[in-house]
C-alpha positions in Angstrom: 46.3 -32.1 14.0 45.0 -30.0 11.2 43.4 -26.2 12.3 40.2 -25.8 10.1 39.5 -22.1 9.6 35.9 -20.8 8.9 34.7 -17.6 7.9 32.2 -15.4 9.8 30.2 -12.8 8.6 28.3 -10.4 10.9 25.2 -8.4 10.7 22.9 -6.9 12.8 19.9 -7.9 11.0 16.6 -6.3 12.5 16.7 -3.2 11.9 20.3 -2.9 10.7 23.8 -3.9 10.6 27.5 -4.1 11.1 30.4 -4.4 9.4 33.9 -4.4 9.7 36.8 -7.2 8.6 39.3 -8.7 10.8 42.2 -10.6 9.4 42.4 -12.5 6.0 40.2 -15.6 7.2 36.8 -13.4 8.5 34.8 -11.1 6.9 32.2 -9.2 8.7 29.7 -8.0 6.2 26.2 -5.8 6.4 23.4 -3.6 5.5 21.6 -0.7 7.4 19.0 -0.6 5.1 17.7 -3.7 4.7 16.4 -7.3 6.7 17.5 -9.4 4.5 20.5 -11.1 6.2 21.6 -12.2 2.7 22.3 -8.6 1.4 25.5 -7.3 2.7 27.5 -4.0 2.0 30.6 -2.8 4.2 30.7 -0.2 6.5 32.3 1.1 10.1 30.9 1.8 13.4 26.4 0.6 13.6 24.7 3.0 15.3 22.1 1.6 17.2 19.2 4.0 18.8 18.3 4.2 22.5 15.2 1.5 23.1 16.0 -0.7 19.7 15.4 -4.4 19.9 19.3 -5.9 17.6 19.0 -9.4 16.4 22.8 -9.7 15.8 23.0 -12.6 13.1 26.4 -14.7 12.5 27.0 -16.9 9.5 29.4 -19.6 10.2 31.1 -20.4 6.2 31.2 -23.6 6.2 28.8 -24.9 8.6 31.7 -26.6 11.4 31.3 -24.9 14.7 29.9 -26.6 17.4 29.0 -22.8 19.1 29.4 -19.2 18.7 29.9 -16.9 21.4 29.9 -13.2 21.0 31.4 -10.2 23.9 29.2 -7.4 23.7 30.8 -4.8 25.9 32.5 -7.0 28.0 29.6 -9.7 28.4 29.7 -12.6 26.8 26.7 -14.6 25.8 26.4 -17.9 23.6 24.8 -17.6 20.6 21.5 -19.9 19.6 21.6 -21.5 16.3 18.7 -20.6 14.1 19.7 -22.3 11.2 22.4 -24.3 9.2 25.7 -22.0 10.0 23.5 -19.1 10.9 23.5 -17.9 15.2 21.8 -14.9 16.4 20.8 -13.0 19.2 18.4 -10.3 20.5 20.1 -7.4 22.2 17.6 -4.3 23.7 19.7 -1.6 24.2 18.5 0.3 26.5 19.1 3.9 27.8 22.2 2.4 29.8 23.7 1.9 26.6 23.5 5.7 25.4 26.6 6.9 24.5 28.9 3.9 24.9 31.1 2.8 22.1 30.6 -0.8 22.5 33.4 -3.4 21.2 32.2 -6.5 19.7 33.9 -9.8 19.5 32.8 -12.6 17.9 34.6 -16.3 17.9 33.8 -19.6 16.3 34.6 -22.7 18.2 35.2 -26.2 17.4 34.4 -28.0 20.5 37.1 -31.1 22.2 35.1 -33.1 24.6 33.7 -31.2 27.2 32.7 -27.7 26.4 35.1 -24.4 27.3 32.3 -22.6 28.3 29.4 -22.5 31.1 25.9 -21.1 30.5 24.4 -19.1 33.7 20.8 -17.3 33.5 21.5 -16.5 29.8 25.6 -15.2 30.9 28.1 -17.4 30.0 31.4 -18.3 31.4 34.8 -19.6 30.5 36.1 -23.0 32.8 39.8 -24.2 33.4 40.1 -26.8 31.0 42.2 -29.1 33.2 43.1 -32.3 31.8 40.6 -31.6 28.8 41.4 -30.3 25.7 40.6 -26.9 24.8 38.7 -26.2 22.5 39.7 -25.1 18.8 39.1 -21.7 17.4 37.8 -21.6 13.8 37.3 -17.7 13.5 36.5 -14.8 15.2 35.6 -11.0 14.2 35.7 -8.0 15.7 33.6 -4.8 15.2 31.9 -2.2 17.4 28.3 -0.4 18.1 27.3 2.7 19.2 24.2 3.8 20.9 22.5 7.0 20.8 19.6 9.1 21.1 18.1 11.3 18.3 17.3 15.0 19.1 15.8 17.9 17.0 16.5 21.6 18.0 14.7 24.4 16.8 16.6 28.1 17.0 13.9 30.5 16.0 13.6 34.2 16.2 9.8 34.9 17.1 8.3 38.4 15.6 7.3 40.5 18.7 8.5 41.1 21.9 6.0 39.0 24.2 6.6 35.3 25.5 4.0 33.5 22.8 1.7 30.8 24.5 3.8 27.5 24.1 0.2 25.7 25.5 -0.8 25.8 21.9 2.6 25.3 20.4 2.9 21.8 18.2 5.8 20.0 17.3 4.4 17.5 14.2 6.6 14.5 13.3 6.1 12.3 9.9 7.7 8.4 11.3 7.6 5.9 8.9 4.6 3.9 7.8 2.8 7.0 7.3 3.0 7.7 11.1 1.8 10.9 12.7 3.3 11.9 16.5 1.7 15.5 17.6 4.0 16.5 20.4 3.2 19.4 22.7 5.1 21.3 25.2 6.3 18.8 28.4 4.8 19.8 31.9 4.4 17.2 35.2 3.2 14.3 34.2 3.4 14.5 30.3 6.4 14.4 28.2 7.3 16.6 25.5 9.1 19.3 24.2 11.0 22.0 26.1 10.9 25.7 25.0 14.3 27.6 26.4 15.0 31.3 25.9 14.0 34.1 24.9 17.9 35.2 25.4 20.0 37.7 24.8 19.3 38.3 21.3 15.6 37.6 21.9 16.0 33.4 20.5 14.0 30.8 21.5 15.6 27.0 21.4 12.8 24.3 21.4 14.3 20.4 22.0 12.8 17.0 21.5 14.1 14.2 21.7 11.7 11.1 19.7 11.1 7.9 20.3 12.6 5.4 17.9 8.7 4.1 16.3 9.0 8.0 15.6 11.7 8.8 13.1 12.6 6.9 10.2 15.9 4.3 11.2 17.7 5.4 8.3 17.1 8.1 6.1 15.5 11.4 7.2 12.3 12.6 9.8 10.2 15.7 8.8 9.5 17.6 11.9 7.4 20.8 11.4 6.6 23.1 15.1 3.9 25.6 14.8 4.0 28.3 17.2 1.6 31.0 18.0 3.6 34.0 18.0 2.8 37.1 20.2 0.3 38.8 17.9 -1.3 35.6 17.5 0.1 34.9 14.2 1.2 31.0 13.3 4.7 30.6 12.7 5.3 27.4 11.4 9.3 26.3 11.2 10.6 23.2 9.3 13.2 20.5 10.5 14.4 17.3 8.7 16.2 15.4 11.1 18.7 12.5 10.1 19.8 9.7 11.4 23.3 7.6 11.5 
């Protein structure tokens, strides 16, 4: 029996993508700064931000898998096929995700009679073949995402020696699409930014940490706070925040 071995390639399409290559019969390709599944560049770890919705695309070359499954952090799913030799799923990484390192594993299967693998509430599951043959592995690739959570941190020295009046403090952010957020200082009930200090050597440090329709997913976010300082002067302070 001849072993017929495909070629996978890998992207996390919407809003970006992974990369990574594993052995000389699968490529994993990809592009964090575009949608277009069809424009691929290299690269490592995908950094993925707390909240974002992944379509994680798979391209089957040639088209002669019967299925695709894919172990996201130790889960495995099955992957839908969208179109000839192309299978993808959406993935919301949530804030349980934050911080993990997450291995991926992708295989290609060629299927011999009954199928290797169960589908349960959208969780699949591997059977003991028995009698049946197993089925045949075309390809499989390997790569790994990590999630985090953007923050911007403002060390400022205020003129003066009195607290200023954070009520009328605003932190200004400039998201994408021509999007403005006006973020003012959190208290019960309503989120926002936290004002720390003044210490030792009279510093305040003011933290925030955005929502992902806030900041730009790749490139950088202008973020300007305007404070009222003690003698009732603005002091307006400048941040351009990147991302992964």
């Amino acid at each position: 029996m001849n072993t017929i071995r495909g070629k996978i390639l890998i992207g996390l399409i919407c809003p970006a993508l992974l990369a990574g290559c594993s052995g000389s019969q699968v490529q994993i390709w990809a592009n964090s700064n575009s949608d277009d599944p069809k424009i691929y560049t290299q690269q490592n770890t995908h950094y993925i931000h707390v909240g974002e919705v992944a379509q994680l695309r798979i391209v089957v070359q040639p088209d002669i898998a019967n299925y695709v499954t894919i172990n996201l952090g130790g889960q495995l799913y099955m992957m839908p096929k969208v179109n000839p030799g192309e299978y993808a799923l959406m993935k919301r990484f949530d804030s349980r995700w934050f911080g993990v390192i997450c291995p991926v594993e992708v295989q290609a299967w060629r299927q011999n009679g009954r199928c290797d693998y169960l589908i349960e509430d959208n969780l699949v599951r591997k059977l003991a073949t028995g009698d049946d043959p197993p089925d045949t592995l075309l390809a499989s690739a390997n790569t790994r995402v990590c999630c985090y959570q953007s923050k911007v941190v403002f060390d400022i020295n205020l003129p003066g020696n009195k607290e200023p009046d954070w009520s009328k403090a605003v932190l200004t952010i400039f998201g994408p699409e021509n999007r403005i957020s006006t973020i003012y200082q959190g208290r019960v009930g309503l989120e926002g930014f936290t004002a720390l200090g003044r210490d030792a050597s009279g510093r305040y440090t003011i933290f925030y940490e955005p929502n992902l329709e806030q900041i730009h997913k790749t490139g950088k976010t202008r973020m300007v706070l305007t404070i009222l300082d003690s003698d009732n002067k603005e002091q307006t302070y400048e941040i351009w925040l990147d991302t992964p």
